[in-house]
C-alpha positions in Angstrom: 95.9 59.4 17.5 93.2 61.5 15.1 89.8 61.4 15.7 87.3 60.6 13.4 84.3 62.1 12.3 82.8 60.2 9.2 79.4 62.3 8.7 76.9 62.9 5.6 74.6 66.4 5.5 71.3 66.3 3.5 70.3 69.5 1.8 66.9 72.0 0.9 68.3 72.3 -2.8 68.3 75.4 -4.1 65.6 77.4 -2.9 64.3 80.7 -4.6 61.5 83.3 -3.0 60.3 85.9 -5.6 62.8 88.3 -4.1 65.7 85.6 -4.5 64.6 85.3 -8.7 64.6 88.8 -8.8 68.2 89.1 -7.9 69.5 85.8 -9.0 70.5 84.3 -5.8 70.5 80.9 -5.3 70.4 79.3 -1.8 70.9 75.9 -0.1 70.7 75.0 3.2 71.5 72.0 5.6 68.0 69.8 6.8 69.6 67.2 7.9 73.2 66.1 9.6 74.5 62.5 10.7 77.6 61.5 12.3 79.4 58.5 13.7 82.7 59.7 15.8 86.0 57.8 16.8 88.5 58.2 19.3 89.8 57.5 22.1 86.7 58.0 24.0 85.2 55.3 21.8 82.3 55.7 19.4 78.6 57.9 19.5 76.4 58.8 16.4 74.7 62.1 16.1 71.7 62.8 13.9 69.6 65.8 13.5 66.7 67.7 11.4 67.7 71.7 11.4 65.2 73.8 10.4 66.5 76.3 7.7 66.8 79.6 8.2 66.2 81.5 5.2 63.5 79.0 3.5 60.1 80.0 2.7 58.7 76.8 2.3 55.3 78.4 0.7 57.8 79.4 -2.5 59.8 76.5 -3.1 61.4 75.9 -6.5 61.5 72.5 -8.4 64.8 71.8 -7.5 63.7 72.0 -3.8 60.9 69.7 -4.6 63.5 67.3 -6.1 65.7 66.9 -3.0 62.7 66.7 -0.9 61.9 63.9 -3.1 65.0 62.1 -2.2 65.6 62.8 1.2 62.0 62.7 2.7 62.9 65.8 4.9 58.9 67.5 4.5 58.2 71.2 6.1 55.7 68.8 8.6 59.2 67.1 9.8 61.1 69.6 9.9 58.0 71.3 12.3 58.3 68.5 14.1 61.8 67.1 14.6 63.9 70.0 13.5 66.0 72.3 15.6 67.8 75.4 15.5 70.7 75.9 14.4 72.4 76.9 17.0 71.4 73.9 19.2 73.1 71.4 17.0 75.1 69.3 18.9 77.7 68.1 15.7 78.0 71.9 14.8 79.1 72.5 18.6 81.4 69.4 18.2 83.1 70.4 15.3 83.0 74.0 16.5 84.6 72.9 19.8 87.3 70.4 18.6 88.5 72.2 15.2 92.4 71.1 14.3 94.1 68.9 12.1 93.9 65.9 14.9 90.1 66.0 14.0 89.7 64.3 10.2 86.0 64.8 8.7 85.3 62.1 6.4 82.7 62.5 3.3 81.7 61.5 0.0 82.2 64.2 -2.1 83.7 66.3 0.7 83.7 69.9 -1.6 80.0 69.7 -0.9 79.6 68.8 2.5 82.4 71.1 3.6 80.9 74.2 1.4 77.8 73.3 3.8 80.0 73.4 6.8 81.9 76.6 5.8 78.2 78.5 5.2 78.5 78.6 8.8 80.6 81.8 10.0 82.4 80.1 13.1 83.5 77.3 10.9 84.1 79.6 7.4 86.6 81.9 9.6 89.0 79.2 10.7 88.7 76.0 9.3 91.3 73.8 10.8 90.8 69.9 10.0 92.3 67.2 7.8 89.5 66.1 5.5 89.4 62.5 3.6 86.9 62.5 0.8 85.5 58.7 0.3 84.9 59.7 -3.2 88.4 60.6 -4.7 89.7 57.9 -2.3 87.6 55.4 -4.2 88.4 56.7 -7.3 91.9 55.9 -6.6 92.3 52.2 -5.0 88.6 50.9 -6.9 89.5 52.2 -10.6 88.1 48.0 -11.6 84.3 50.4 -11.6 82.7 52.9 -13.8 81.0 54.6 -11.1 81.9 55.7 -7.4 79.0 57.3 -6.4 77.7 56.6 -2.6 74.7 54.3 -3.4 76.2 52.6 -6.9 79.2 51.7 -4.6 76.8 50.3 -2.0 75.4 47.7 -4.0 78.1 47.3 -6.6 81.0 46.4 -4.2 78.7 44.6 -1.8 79.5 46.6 1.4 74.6 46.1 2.2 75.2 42.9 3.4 76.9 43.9 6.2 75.5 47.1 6.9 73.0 45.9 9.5 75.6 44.4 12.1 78.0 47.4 11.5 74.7 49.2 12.8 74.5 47.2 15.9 77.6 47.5 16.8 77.7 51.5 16.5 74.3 52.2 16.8 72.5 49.8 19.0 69.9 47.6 18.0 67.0 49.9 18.9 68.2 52.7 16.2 65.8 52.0 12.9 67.2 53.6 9.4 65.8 54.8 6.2 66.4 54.4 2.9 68.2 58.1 1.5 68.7 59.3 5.3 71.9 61.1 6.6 72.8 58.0 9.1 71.7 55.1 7.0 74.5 56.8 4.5 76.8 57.2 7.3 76.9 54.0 8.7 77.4 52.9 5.0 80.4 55.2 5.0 81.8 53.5 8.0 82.5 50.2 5.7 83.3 51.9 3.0 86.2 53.6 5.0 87.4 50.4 6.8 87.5 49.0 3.4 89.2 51.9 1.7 92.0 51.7 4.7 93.0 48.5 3.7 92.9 48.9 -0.5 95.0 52.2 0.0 97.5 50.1 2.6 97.7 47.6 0.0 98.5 49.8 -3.0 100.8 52.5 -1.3 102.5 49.4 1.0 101.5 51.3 4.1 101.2 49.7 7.3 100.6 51.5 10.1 97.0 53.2 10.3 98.4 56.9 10.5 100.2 56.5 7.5 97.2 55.1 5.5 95.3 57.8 6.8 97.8 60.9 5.8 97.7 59.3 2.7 94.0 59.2 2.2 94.2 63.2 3.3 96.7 63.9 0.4 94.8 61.5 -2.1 91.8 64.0 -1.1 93.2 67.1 -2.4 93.4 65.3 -5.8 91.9 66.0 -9.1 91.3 62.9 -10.7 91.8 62.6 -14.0 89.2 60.0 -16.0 90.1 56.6 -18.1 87.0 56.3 -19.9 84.1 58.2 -21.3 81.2 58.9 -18.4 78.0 59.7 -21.0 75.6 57.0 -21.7 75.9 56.2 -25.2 79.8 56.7 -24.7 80.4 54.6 -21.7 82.9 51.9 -21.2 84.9 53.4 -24.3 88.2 54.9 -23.2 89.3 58.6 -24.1 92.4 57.0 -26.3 90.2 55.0 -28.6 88.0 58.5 -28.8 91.0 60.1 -29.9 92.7 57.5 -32.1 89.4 56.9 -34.0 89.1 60.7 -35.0 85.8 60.7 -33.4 83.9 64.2 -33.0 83.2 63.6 -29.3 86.6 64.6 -27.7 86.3 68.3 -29.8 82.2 68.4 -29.2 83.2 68.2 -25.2 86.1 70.5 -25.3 83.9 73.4 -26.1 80.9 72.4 -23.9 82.4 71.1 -21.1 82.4 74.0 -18.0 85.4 73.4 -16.0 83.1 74.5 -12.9 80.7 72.4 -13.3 83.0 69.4 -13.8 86.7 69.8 -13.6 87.7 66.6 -13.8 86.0 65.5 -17.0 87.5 69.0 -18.5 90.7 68.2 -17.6 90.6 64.8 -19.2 89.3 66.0 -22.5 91.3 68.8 -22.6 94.8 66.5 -22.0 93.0 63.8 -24.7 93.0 66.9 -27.5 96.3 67.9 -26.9 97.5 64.9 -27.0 95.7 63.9 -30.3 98.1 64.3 -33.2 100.3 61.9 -31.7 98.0 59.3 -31.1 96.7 59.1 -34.4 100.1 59.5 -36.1 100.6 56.1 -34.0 103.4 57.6 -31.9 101.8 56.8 -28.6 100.9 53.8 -27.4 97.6 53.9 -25.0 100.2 52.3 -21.8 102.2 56.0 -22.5 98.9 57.9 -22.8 98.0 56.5 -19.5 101.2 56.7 -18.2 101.2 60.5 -19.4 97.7 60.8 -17.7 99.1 59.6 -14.2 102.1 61.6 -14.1 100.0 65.0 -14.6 97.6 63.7 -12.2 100.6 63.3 -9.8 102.2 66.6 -10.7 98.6 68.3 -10.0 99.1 67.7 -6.5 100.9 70.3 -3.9 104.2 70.1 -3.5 104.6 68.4 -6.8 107.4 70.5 -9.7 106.2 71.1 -12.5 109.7 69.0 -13.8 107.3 66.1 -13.5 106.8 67.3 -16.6 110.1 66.4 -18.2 108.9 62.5 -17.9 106.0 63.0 -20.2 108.5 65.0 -22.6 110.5 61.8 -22.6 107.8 59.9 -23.5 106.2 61.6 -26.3 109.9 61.9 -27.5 110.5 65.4 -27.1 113.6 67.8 -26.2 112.6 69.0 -22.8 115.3 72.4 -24.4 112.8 73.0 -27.5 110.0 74.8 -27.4 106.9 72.7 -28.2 103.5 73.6 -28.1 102.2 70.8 -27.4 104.3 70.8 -24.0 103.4 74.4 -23.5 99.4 73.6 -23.6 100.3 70.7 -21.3 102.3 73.2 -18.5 99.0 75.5 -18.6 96.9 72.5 -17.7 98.8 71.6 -14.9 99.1 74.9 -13.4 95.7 75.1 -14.0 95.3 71.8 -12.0 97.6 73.2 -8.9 95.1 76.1 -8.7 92.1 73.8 -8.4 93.9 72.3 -5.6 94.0 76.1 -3.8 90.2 76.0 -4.1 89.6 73.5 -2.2 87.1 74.1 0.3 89.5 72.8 3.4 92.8 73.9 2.1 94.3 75.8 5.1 97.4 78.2 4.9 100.3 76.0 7.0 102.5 78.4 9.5 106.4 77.8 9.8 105.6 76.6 12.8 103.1 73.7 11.8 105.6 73.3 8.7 108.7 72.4 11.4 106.1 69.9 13.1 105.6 67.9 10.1 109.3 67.8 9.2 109.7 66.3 13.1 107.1 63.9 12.4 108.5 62.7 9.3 112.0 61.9 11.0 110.4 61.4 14.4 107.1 59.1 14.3 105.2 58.6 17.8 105.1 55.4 19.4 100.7 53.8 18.7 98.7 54.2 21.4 96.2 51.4 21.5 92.5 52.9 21.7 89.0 52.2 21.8 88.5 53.4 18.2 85.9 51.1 16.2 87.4 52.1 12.8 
């Protein structure tokens, strides 16, 4: 049975001393940690104020100011409440108990596990399964616009029951604050019981495990967008954008930086290729999404790249010929299956863990009932 760590980190921002502008470094550094563990132990909570290491707080930059302004974490807190380091009790944990039996669970996971891996220890051999609440989301709540942490909060109703799932971890001594790495956490914890059952439902998965292995693979997943995320744009879809000959799709295509946001590139750059057909009226919005799902599914490890041959079938073209607009589509996906080798907790498998999951597959151990709380 895994253990599971669902945890939130809060940040300095970037910070910049004169000597950091002079060389163009930008820094950012973990202030605050929270965490809420399950196993077969049972359940305990962690949360701590670290004190930075490298911040001058006499020379902070606007962006710092900004993320104090969210998280409340002042340099008169940190003087008071922070610790070192090295005295961190979730850094030991996760230093002491790092293996794919341990699953971190995030919101946006790249970012809290880039603030993990800043630590050596953790950078050199990073060995757990990770779920990331917010592609999960994406997947089994696509009904919403938005899946960001708080908008999710309110907009699928998980508040109202956030003050007895913090008795029952917590205690009924333990007070929370608005914007604070354990108030988010124990959000977390109902937004991952709740994700557990919609990704059960849609994948017909029973048995908890299961769910869970697929929320790791779901994780490693670039999600490709169904509708237009910019204010005046949103709620339109990407096929109307295209079908209508509006400027927008080409106007993103050469602004968008795939660094910055990889997903919406993606997504505009599969909508332009795919334009001539859709406004000759040779493909229906169904096959553009159908299109859409099938490179989103293709992106993923493990996945051929004769995926591809589906979407050749649908736009109506022979998978022999050379096409160019199948040609731009390979390059995208490859491109796609690179992303997926950045990801921050992507670890190299031996032969040896590679025969273990073959076993499993044909070999599943009996459940153990435990004390876990979710």
């Amino acid at each position: 049975m895994k253990k599971t760590t669902i945890f939130d980190t809060e940040t300095t921002g970037f910070l910049r001393t004169k000597d950091d502008i002079k060389n163009g470094i930008k820094q950012s550094e973990m202030v605050q940690i929270a965490s809420i563990t399950s196993g077969q132990g049972g359940t305990s909570y962690i949360s701590e104020v670290i004190k930075p290491e490298q911040v001058n707080y006499d020379e902070l930059s606007d962006d710092a100011y900004e993320a104090m302004a969210v998280t409340g974490i002042t340099k008169e807190l940190v003087d008071e409440k922070g610790i070192k380091r090295s005295k961190s009790k979730f850094l030991k944990m996760v230093e002491g108990d790092n293996n794919p039996d341990h699953i971190l669970v995030a919101h946006n996971a790249k970012f809290d596990i880039e603030m993990l891996r800043t630590i050596p220890e953790l950078d050199k051999n990073f060995n757990f399964s990770v779920i990331d609440t917010l592609v999960v989301a994406q997947d089994v709540i696509p009904e919403v616009e938005k899946h960001s942490l708080q908008f999710l909060r309110y907009r699928m109703g998980y508040y109202k029951q956030e003050a007895k799932t913090k008795t029952d971890l917590l205690g009924e001594n333990v007070e929370l604050k608005a914007h604070d790495a354990l108030s988010d956490v124990v959000f977390l914890v109902d937004l991952y019981k709740d994700l557990i059952k919609r990704v059960g439902k849609k994948y017909n998965l029973v048995e908890k495990e299961d769910i869970q292995e697929k929320m790791i693979d779901i994780s490693t997943q670039t999600r490709l967008l169904k509708k237009l995320p910019m204010t005046d744009k949103r709620g339109e879809t990407f096929y109307d954008e295209v079908r209508t000959g509006s400027w927008t799709i080409k106007w993103l295509k050469d602004k968008i930086d795939p660094k910055e946001n990889f997903s919406l590139h993606m997504t505009v750059s599969i909508s332009y290729i795919l334009g001539s057909p859709i406004r000759a009226g040779k493909l229906s919005e169904n096959d553009f999404d159908k299109i859409m799902e099938i490179i989103q599914t293709t992106s993923r490890e493990g996945e051929s790249l004769k995926n591809l041959e589906k979407v050749a079938e649908i736009l109506g073209i022979d998978k022999s010929s050379k096409n160019e607009t199948m040609t731009e589509l390979v390059l995208l996906v490859s491109s796609l299956k690179d992303q997926v080798n950045q990801i921050p907790w992507k670890r190299e498998e031996s032969e040896e863990t590679q025969v273990q999951e073959k076993v499993k597959g044909h070999q599943k151990e009996k459940r153990k009932s435990t004390k876990q709380s979710f």
